[in-house]
C-alpha positions, 0 to 999 in steps of 0.5 A, a space after each residue: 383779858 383782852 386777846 391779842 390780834 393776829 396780822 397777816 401781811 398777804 398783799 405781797 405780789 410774790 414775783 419771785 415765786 410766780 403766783 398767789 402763794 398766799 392761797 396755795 395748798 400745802 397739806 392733805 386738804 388743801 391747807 395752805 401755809 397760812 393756815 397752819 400759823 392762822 391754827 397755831 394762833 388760834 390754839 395759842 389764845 388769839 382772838 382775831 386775825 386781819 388780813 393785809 391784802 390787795 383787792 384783786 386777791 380777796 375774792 379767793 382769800 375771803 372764800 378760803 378763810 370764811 368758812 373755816 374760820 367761822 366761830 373760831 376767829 373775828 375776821 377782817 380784811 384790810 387793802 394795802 394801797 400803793 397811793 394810800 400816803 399821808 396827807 401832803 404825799 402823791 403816788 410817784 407815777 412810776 411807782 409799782 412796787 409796794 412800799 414794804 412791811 411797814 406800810 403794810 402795818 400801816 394799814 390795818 391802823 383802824 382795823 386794830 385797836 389791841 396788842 397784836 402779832 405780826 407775821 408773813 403770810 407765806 411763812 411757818 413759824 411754829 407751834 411754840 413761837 405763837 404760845 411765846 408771843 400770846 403770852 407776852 401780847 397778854 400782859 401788853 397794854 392795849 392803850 396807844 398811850 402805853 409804854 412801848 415796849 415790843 417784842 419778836 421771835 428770833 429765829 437762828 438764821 440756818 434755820 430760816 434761809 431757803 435752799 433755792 436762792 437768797 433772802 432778806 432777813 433783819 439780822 438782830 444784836 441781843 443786849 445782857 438784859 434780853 432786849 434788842 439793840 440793833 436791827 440789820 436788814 440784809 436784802 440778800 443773804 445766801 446759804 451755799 451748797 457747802 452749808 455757809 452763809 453769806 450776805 450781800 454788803 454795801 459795798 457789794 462784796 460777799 460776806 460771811 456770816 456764822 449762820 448762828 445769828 438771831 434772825 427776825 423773819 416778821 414776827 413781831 408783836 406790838 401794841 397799838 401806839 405803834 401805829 403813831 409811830 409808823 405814821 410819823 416815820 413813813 412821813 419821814 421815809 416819803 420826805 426823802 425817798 418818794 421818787 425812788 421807785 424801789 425804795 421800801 419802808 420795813 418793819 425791821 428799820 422802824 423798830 430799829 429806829 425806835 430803839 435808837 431813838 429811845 422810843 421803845 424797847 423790844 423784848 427779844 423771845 427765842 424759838 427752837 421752832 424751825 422756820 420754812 417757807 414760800 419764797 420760791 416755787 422750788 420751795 413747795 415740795 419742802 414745805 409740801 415734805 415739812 408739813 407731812 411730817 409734821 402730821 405723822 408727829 401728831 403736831 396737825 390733825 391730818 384734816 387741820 379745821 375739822 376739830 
C-alpha cells in the first residue's frame, strides 16, 4: 500500500508575524510548530513530506529538518516562484505578493505522484487530525485518472481564531451524506473580547457568525489528478486577474470550484482536536503554553525526535 505525502506550504513571507516563523522554536528543544505536525504525520502512517519554500529560506529549513528526518521520512523540497506561470503568462512587473495557496500546490506538481495531505506550515492540527486524514489518503487512488474524490479536516471555527487579530479561514456548508457543498473564504474574521465572531463582508460591514461553523484551515488531502485541475483553473484566474497586484488564488476556491462544477467531491472529516497557530508574533507564548501542555500530558515526548 502506498503511503500518503505530506505537503507543507512554507513559502509564506509571514509579514504579519515579523519574521521566518516556519523555523521559529516552540518546545523544549528547539521544536518549531512544524515539527510537531511533520512527528503527527510521521506517527500516522506517511511516508514522505515536501517542503513548498522560497530559496532565500532553505538553507536553514534544510539544516533544521535533514538530520531529524533522516530515516524516518523522504524529504524533498520544492520553490514556489512569483513568475513560475504557465506557458502564454508573464509576472506583472508590479506583482510582489505571492499568488496564494493554490499556486503553492501548484508547485510540488512534479515532486508528487501519491494521495497526499496538505497543510500550513505554521499551523497544529493535531494528533487525531493526521491519523483521520492517513486513514482516508490510504484507501485513495494515487493514479491522476482516478475518481476525485478529496477530502478535509474541519475545524469548528472558536476553536481555530487567534486571540490577536483577524484571520482568513474557508467557512464550509456539510451536505446529509457527509460531503462538502460550499466553501467561503473569509479574509477577515475576528474573535472579540466578549467571545463573539465576526466577519468582514462584501460590503464591508461587520457580520456575525456562531463561532460554531466548520472551518477549513488548509488541511486537505488529494490525490494527484488535482494537479490537472489547478492547473487549468489558475489559467483560468491569470486570464482575468493577472494585473491585480493583490489578487491570490486559494485552495479553499479551487475545491469550491470543483464541486460546483461536478468535478470531485470532498469528504468532510471532523476533529475534536483544537487548532493554534503563528499568525501573529503575540501568539508565540500561546503555542510556547499549548505545546508544554501538551508534553505534561504524554501526548509529545519532551525532546519530540529523540525516539
Amino acid at each position: 500500500m502506498t503511503k500518503p505525502t505530506l505537503l507543507v506550504l512554507a513559502a509564506g513571507i509571514g509579514s504579519r508575524y515579523g519574521g521566518f516563523k516556519q523555523i521559529d522554536p516552540v518546545g523544549p528543544t528547539d521544536e518549531t510548530v512544524l515539527d510537531y505536525s511533520v512527528y503527527d504525520a510521521w506517527r500516522a502512517g506517511f511516508g514522505k513530506v515536501v517542503f513548498v519554500i522560497r530559496e532565500e529560506i532553505e538553507a536553514p529549513v534544510r539544516e533544521h529538518f535533514d538530520p531529524r528526518l533522516k530515516g524516518r521520512l523522504e524529504v524533498d523540497y520544492v520553490y514556489q516562484h512569483l513568475d513560475d506561470l504557465p506557458d502564454g503568462f508573464s509576472l506583472p512587473t508590479d506583482r510582489e505578493k505571492p499568488w496564494g495557496t493554490g499556486h503553492a500546490i501548484r508547485a510540488a506538481r512534479d515532486a508528487v505522484k501519491e494521495p497526499f495531505a496538505v497543510i500550513n506550515a505554521d499551523d497544529f492540527y493535531g494528533t487525531g487530525s493526521y491519523e483521520t486524514m492517513a486513514g482516508f489518503l490510504s484507501t485513495a487512488a494515487s493514479t491522476r485518472d482516478a475518481a476525485a474524490t478529496f477530502c478535509m479536516v474541519a475545524f469548528r471555527l472558536r476553536n481555530a481564531l487567534s486571540a490577536f487579530g483577524s484571520v482568513s479561514r474557508g467557512i464550509c456548508s456539510v451536505d446529509p451524506e457527509g460531503f462538502l457543498s460550499d466553501v467561503v473564504e473569509r479574509t477577515k474574521i475576528e474573535l472579540q473580547a466578549n467571545g463573539d465572531v465576526r466577519f468582514l463582508d462584501e460590503q464591508g460591514q461587520w457580520a456575525p457568525l456562531t463561532g460554531e461553523e466548520p472551518a477549513s484551515m488548509n488541511m486537505w488531502g488529494f490525490t494527484p489528478r488535482l494537479f490537472d485541475f489547478i492547473e487549468e483553473l489558475f489559467r483560468e484566474f491569470l486570464t482575468t486577474r493577472i494585473d491585480e497586484p493583490k489578487s491570490e488564488f486559494f485552495i479553499p476556491t479551487v475545491v469550491d470550484t470543483l464541486i460546483k462544477a461536478g468535478a470531485c467531491r470532498t469528504a468532510v472529516l471532523t476533529t475534536d482536536e483544537k487548532w493554534f497557530g503563528m499568525t501573529y508574533r503575540e501568539d508565540r507564548d500561546k503555542v510556547k503554553g499549548s505545546i508544554r501542555a501538551l508534553i505534561e500530558s504524554n501526548v509529545y515526548p519532551a525532546a519530540l525526535w529523540s525516539d
